[in-house]
C-alpha positions as CSV (number, residue, x, y, z in Angstrom):
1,X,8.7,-16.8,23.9
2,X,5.8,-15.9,22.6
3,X,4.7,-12.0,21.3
4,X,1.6,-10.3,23.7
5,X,0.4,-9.1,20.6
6,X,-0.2,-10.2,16.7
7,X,2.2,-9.2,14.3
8,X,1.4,-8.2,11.2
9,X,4.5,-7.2,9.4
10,X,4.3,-7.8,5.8
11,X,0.9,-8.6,5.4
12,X,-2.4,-7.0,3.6
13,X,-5.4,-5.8,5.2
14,X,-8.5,-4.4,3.1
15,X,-10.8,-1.9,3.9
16,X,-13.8,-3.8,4.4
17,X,-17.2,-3.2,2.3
18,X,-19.4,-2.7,5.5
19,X,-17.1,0.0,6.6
20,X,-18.4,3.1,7.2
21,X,-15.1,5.3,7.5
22,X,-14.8,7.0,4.1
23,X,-10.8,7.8,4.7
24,X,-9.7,4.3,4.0
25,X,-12.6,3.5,2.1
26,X,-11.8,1.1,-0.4
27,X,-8.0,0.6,0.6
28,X,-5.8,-2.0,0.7
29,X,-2.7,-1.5,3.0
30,X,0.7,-3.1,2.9
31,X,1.4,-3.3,6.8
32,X,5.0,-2.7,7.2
33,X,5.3,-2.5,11.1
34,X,3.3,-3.9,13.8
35,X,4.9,-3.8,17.1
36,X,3.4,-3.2,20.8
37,X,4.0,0.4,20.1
38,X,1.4,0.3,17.2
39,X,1.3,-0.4,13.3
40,X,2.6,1.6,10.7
41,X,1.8,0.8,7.0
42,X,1.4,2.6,3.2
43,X,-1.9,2.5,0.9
44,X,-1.1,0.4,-1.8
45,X,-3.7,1.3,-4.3
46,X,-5.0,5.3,-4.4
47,X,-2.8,6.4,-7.2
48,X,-2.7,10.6,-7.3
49,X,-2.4,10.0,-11.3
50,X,0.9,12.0,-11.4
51,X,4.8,11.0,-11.3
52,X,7.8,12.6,-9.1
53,X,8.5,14.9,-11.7
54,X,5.2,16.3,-12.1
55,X,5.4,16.9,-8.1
56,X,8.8,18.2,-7.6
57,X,11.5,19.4,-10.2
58,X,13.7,18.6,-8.1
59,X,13.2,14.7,-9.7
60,X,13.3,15.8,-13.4
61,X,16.1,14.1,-15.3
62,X,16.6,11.7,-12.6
63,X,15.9,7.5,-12.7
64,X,12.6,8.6,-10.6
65,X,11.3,10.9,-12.8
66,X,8.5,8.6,-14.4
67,X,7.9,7.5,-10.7
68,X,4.1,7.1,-9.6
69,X,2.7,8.9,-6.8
70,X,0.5,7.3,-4.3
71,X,-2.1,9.0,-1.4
72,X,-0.2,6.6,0.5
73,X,-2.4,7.5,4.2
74,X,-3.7,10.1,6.0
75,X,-1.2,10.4,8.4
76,X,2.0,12.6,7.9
77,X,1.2,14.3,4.5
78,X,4.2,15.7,4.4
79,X,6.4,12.7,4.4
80,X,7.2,11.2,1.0
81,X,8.9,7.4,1.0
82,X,10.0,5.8,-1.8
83,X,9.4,2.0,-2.7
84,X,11.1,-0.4,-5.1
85,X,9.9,-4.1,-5.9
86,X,12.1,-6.2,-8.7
87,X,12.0,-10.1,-9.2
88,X,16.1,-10.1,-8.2
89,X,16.1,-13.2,-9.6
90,X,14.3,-14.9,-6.8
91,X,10.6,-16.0,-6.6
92,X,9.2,-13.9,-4.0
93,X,10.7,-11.0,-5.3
94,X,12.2,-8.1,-3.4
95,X,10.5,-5.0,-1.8
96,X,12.6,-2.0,-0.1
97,X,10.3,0.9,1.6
98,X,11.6,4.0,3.1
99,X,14.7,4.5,0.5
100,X,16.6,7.5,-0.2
101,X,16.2,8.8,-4.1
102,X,19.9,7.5,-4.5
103,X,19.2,4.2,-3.2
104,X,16.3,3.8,-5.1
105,X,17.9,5.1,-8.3
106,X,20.7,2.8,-7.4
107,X,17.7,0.1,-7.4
108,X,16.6,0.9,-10.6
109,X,19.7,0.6,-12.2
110,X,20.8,-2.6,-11.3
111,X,17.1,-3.8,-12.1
112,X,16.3,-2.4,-15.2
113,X,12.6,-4.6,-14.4
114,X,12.3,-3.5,-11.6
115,X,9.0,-0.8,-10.6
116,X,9.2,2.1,-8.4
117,X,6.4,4.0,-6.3
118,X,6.3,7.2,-3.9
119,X,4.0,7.1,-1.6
120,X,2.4,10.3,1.0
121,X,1.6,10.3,4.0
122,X,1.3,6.5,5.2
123,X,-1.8,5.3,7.6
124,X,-0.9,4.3,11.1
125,X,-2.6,2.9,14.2
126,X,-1.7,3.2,18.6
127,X,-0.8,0.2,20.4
128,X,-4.1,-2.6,19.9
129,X,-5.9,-0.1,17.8
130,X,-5.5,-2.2,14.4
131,X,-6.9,-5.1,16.4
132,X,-9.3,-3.4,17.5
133,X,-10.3,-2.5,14.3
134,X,-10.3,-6.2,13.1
135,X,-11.9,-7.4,15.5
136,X,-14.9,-4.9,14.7
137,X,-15.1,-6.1,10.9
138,X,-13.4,-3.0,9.6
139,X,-10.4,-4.7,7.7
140,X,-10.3,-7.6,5.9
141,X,-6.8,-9.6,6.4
142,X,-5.3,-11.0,3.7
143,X,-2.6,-13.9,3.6
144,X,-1.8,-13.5,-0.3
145,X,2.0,-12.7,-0.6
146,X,3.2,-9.4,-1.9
147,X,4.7,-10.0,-4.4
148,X,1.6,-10.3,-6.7
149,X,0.1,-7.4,-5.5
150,X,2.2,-5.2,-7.4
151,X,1.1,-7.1,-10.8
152,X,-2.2,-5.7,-10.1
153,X,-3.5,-2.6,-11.1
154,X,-4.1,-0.3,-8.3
155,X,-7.5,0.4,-9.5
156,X,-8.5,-3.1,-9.3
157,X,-6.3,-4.4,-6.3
158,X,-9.4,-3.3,-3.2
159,X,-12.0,-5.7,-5.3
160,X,-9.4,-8.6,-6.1
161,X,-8.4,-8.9,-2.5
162,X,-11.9,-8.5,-1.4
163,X,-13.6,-11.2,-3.9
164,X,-10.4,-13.3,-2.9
165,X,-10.6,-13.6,0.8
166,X,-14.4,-12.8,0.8
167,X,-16.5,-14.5,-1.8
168,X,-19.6,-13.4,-0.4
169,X,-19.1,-10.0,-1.7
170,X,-19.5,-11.2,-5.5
171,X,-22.0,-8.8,-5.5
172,X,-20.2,-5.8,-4.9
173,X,-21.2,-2.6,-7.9
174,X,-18.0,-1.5,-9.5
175,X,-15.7,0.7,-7.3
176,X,-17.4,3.7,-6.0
177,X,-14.3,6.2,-6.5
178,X,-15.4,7.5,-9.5
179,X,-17.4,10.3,-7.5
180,X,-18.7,11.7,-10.4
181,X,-22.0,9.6,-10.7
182,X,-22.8,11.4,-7.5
């Protein structure tokens, strides 16, 4: 039978340039649920240039210490989730969202390769509001796999997905979120 709606589980979307909405401006979002109930998914590349550590004590001394912290979405700032992605010896690689510190530290230790991230807050849409969205030219979506995404450095994954799925955009000026040219 076939699903009254698209699901987008597990795939990228990407802010698009002609977007005027300055929240996810320059985002790229790892969609994790899409359902008829609505999407749910994490900002994959606005880093808040600290680690667990330097947010709570409460990771110092712990396998998450050196963890990096994302602005993962607007919605639910409160709510930190926790994300490991290792090669575990297969080609598309392996990514758990939503783990407990013990699980993820559990992760960690039986992937000494593998990469960590904590992400607030996460970005989420109402039943057809994402399509909605694509339809009016606001996201870009994005058939690469995840796996690479997470070889590319946050600061450059908006513009690589962009260029990649758009070449019409070789134009673009350099990212605007250094706001200090303003």
């Amino acid at each position: 039978m076939r699903k009254p709606y698209n699901d987008r589980g597990w795939s990228l979307i990407a802010a698009s340039p002609e977007s005027s909405d300055p929240i996810f401006e320059e985002s790229v979002i790892l969609i994790i649920d899409d359902n008829e109930d609505g999407t749910f998914g994490i900002v994959m590349n606005k880093p808040e240039h600290k680690t667990l550590s330097e947010m709570s004590p409460e990771f110092d001394n712990t396998p998450l210490a050196d963890a990096p912290v994302f602005d993962g979405g607007p919605v639910g700032r409160e709510r930190l989730s926790l994300a490991v992605w290792s090669s575990n010896n297969c080609d598309s690689g392996n990514f758990a969202f939503g783990l407990s510190a013990e699980k993820a530290a559990e992760m960690l230790r039986e992937d000494p390769e593998a990469r960590i991230g904590a992400f607030i807050g996460f970005a989420g849409w109402s039943r057809n509001q994402l399509q909605g969205e694509i339809d009016e030219g606001a996201w870009i979506v994005s058939d690469l796999d995840i796996s690479p995404v997470f070889e590319i450095p946050a600061e450059t994954l908006w513009r690589e997905i962009i260029l990649r799925e758009c070449p019409q955009f070789r134009e673009l000026e350099e990212p605007k979120s250094d706001i200090s040219f303003n």
